[in-house]
N, C-alpha and C positions, 0 to 999 in steps of 0.2 A: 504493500500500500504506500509507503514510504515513498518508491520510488514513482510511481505516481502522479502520488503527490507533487514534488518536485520538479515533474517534467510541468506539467501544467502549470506550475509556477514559473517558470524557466520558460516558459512559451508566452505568459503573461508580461513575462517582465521583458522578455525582446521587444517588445513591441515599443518601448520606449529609450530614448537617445540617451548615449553614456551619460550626459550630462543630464536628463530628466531623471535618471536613476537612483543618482546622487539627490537629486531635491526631494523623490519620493522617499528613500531612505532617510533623510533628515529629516524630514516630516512626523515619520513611522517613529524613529528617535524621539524626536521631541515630545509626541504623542505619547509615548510610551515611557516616556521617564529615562532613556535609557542616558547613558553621560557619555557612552562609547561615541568615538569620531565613526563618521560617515563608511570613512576606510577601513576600519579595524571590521578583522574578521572573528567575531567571537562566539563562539558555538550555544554560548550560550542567549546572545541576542536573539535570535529567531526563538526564543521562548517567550519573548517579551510581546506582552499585549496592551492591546488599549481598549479602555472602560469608559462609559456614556459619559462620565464623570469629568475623565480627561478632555473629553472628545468637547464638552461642552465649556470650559474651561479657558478654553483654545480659540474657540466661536462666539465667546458671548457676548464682544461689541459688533464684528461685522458680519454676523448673522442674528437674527430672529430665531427664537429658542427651538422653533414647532419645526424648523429647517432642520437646525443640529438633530433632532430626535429621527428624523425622516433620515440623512445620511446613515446614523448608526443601525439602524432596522436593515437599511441597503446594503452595509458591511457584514451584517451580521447573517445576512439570509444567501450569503456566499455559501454552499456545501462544500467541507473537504473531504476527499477520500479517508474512509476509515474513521472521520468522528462524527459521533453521532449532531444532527442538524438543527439548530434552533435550543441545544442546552446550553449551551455557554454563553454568560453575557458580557463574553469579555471578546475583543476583534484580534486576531493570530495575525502575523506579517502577508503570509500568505491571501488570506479574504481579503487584507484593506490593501494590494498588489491585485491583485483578481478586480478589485471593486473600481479601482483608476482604472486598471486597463480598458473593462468593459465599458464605462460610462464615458471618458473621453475618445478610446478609438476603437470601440466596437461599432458593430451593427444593428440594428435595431433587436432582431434577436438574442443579441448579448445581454441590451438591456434591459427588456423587460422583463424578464424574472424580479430584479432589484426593483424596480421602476414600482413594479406589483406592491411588493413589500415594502415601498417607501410609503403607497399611499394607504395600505391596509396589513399592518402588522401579520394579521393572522392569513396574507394569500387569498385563493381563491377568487368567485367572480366578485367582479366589485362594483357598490352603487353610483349613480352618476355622480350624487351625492359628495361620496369619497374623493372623486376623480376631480369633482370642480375644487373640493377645499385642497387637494394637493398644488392645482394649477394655479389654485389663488395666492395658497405659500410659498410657488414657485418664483411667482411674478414677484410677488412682493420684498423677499430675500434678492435679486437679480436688484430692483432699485435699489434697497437697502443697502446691499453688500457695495454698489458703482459710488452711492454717495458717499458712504464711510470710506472707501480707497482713495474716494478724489477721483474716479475715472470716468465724471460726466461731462467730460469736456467743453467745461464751458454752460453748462447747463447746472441745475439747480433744483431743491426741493424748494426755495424759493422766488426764482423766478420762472416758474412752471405752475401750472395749475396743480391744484392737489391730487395726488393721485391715489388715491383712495379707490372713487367713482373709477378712474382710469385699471386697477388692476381689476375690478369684476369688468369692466368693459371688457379687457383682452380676454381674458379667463373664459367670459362667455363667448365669446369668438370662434375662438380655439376650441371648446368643446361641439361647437357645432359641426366638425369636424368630425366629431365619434359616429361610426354607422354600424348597423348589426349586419350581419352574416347576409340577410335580405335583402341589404343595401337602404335601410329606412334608418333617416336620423331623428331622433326623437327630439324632443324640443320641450322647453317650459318645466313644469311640474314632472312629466310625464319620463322626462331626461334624470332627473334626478334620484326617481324610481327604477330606472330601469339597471336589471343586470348587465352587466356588460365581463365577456371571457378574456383570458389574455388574448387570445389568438384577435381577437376585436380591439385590444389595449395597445399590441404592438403593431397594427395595421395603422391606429391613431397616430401612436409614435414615429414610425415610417414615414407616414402625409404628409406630419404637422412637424416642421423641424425646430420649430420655435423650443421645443420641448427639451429636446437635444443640447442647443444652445444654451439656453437660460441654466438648465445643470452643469453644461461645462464652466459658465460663468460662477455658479455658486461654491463647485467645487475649486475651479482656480484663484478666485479672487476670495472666498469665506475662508478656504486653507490654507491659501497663502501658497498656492503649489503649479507651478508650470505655466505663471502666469504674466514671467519675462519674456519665457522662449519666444522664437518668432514660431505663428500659427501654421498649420498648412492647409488653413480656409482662408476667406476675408468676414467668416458668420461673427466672426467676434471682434473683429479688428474695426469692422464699419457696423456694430451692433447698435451703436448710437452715432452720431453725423457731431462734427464739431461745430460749437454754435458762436457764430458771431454777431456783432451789432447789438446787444441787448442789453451789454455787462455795463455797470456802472448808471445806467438808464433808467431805473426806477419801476421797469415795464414787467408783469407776470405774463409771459405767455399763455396764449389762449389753448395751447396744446397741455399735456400731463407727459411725466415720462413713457409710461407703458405707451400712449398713442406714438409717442416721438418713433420709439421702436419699430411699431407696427407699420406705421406707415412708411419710415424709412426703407426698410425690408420690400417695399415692393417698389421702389424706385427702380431704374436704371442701375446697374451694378456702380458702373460709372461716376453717378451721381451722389453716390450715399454717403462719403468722406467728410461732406460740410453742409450746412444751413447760415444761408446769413441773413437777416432781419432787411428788408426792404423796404416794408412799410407797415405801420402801425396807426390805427383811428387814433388810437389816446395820443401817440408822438406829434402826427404830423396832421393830423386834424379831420376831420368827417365831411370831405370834401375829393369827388370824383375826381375832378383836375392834378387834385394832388396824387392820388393813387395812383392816375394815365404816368404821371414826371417822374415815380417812382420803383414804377416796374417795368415799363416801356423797354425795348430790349438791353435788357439785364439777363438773358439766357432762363433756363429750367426753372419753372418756381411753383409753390405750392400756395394755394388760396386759404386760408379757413375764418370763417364766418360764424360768430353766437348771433343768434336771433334772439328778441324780448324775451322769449318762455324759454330761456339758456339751451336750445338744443344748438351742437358744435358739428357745421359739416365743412366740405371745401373740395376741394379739385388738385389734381398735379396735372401743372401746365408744361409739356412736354419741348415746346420750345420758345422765344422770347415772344413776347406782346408784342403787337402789331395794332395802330391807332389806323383799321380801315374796313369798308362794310362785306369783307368777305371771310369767309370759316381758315381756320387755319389753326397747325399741330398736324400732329399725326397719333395711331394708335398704341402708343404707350400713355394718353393721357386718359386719367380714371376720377371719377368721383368719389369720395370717401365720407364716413358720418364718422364722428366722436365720441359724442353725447347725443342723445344716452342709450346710443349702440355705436358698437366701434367696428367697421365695414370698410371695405373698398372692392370700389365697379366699376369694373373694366369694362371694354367696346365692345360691343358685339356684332360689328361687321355689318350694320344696317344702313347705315350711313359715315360719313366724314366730317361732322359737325363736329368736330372735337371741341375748337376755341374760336371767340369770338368778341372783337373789342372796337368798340366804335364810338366816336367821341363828335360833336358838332355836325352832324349832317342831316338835312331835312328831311330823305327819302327813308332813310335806313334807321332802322332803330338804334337808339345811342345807350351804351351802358356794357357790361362786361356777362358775358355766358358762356356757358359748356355744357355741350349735350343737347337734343333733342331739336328746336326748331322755332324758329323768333315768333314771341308770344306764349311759348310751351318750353322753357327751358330747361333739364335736369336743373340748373343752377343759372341763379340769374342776378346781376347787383344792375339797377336802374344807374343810368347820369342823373337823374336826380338823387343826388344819392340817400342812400339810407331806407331807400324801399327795394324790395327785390322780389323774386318768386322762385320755388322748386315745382316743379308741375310734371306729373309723372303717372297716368292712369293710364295702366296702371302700373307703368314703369317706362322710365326714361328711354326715347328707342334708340340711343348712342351708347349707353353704359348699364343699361339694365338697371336701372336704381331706383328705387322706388322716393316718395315725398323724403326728402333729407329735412325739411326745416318743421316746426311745430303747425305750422299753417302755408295753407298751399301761398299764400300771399303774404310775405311778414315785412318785419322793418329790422332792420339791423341796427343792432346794438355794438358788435364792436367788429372789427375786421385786421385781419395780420397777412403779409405775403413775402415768402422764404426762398428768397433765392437757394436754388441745390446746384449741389457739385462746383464745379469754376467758373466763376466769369466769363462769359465771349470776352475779346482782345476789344471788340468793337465800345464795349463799357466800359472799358479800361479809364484816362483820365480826364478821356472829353466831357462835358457839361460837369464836372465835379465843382468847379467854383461857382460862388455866390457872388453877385453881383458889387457885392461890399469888399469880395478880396480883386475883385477887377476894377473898382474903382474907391482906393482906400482916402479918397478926399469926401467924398458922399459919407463914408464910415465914418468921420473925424467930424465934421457937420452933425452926423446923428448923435455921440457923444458930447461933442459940446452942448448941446439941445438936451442931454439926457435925456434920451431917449433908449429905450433900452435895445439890443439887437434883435429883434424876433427872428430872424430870419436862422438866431443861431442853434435855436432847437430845431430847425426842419433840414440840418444839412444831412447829409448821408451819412452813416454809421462810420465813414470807412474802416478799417482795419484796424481798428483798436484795442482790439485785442489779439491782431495777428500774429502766429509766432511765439505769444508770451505761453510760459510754461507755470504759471500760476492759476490756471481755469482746466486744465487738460490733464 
């Protein structure tokens, strides 16, 4: 049995870089009390175990407690050859090597065994129930553990919306996802009750990779373990977009983290590395003209919109704004909700209405859209601003979406738009001055007048926090 044991071990532990070996090992060490170096070969180390005790010890700032219990069930429900399964409650070298291997480079059948016994101690089928409170602790440990390391780049529990509403949003999402053996996915109440088998648990897991990720993140960044190395995805390297134009601004983003996530994820691969602040109602005022100056071509950018009764929806605008009465984009651009569902709807090949931006013209309707058909828009902001509509019966015929806003006709409350990915060259530093740095005699005139600058809260963000290693 012995030998085994061993190879299986020995097959687990290939699977990771001389130098990942080393950190698992000092890990395993630390974990385990042991004082021995990394190097040293002592026969008696691999005696040495770790206890929920330790394990929680270890976790208990940058993780959530109900996380650490959920790993140790995962280490623990490792079988080794020759001991009996589920008596010990203490983790062998062996299980917590098995339990890295499998969780960060296995396949989805690696994982689900653990995955099972993370969400239900005792195995077996599990209720929806189970599966949403695990996905809920998932998400929520994943922000928890990015903001305790510092690795929100530039983003914030405070200048983000609370994410609270945001982690059941993704949670539900994601579980809508689960289908039975028949292919029917249950919904509501009805999801919560239902049984669901592994063979159903790791078909989830397989789909839905978020799942995947968000454990690598907890395991690398909660235990502090392989979380230098370079990846050999970009799932975790662009798992959040580096944010700029916001810092130091006073301004709560209309987004939460978990949405940040979600929706970055179905970007352009290309795209996903950055977000910069373009334009904001609160910044730069509740006024169309200003929106046109602010996002006009500036390349890729994402829309979102709260309406009066706080429902959060928006669009990704797939290439720059264009001030003119014809459609334009292409089908990478999707509609998305927030609040109080977190979705994204993509095209469905019925038309090329993707984008649509028209400003001062008599014949053409003037105002900003995506989707469906003037007068009928998935998404719609009037030039008048601060009215708009989502009209969708009974779904958008560019994006499949259904009503995104609380009322088919609403008024808008506040609006935000995210340049992604890089700049065109064309944005680069034409129109970046204000009329007061081209003519600093006008500036010297408004100060002697005391008169204040207005003009100096509506300049562009630019890069102010480009570069700097104190937000990232």
């Amino acid at each position: 049995m012995g030998n085994a044991e061993s190879n299986a071990y020995q097959n687990h532990l290939s699977r990771f870089l001389p130098e990942e070996q080393s950190e698992i090992d000092g890990l395993f060490d630390t974990l385990s009390g042991s004082s021995s170096s990394a190097g040293t070969r002592n026969p008696k180390a691999a005696k040495k175990t770790v206890t929920l005790a330790a394990l929680q010890a270890h976790t208990r700032e940058p993780l959530p407690e109900p996380m650490t219990a959920r790993l140790y069930n995962g280490m623990k429900s490792i079988d080794l050859p020759g001991k009996s399964s589920g008596l010990s409650q203490q983790i062998a070298k062996e299980q917590f090597v098995i339990f890295m291997s499998n969780l960060l480079k296995g396949n989805a059948d690696e994982k689900i065994s653990i995955i099972m016994r993370m969400i239900s101690k005792t195995g077996g089928p599990l209720k929806g129930k189970q599966i949403q409170e695990f996905t809920e602790d998932l998400i929520t440990s994943v922000v928890h553990v990015l903001s305790y390391r510092k690795e929100l780049k530039g983003w914030s529990l405070e200048n983000t919306r609370d994410s609270s509403s945001g982690v059941k949003a993704l949670a539900s999402e994601l579980l809508s996802e689960l289908k039975l053996p028949d292919g029917t996915k249950p919904v509501g109440s009805q999801l919560l009750e239902t049984n669901f088998d592994q063979s159903v648990i790791e078909d989830w897991v397989y789909r839905v990779p978020q799942i995947s990720v968000f454990l690598s993140v907890v395991i690398r960044q909660g235990l502090q373990v392989l979380h230098s190395l370079p990846d050999q995805t970009n799932d975790i390297l662009n798992l959040v977009p580096h944010c700029k134009g916001i810092k130091g601004r006073g301004v709560v983003s209309l987004f939460d983290i978990p949405a940040i996530i979600y929706i970055n994820s179905h970007l352009p691969a290309e795209m996903q590395h950055k977000w910069q602040l373009l334009f904001s109602s609160r910044l730069h005022g509740e006024s169309f003209s200003q929106l046109c100056a602010h996002i006009v071509n500036k390349g890729p950018c994402l829309v979102i919109i709260r309406d009066l009764d706080g429902f959060l929806f928006g669009g990704f605008a797939s290439h720059s704004w264009e001030v003119k009465p014809q459609f334009q984009g292409d089908n990478r651009c999707f509609l998305f909700s927030v609040f109080p569902t977190l979705a994204v709807y993509t095209y469905t090949g019925y038309n090329d209405h993707y984008m649509y931006l028209n400003h001062g013209q008599q014949t053409m309707p003037n105002g900003l859209g995506m989707g469906g058909q003037h007068g009928y828009f998935g998404l719609w902001i009037d030039s008048d601003y601060g009215k708009g509509h989502s009209k969708a019966k009974p779904r958008c015929t560019t994006y499949n979406s259904p009503q995104l806003s609380a009322k088919e006709d609403f008024t808008l409350d506040a609006m935000e738009v995210w340049a992604v990915g890089d700049a065109p060259e064309s944005a680069g530093r034409k129109g970046k001055k204000s009329i007061l740095d081209v003519d600093p005699q006008a500036q010297a005139l408004l100060e002697m007048a005391g008169k204040s600058r207005q003009s100096e809260g509506l300049r562009e963000p630019m890069e102010e926090d480009e570069g700097t290693k104190t937000d990232s």
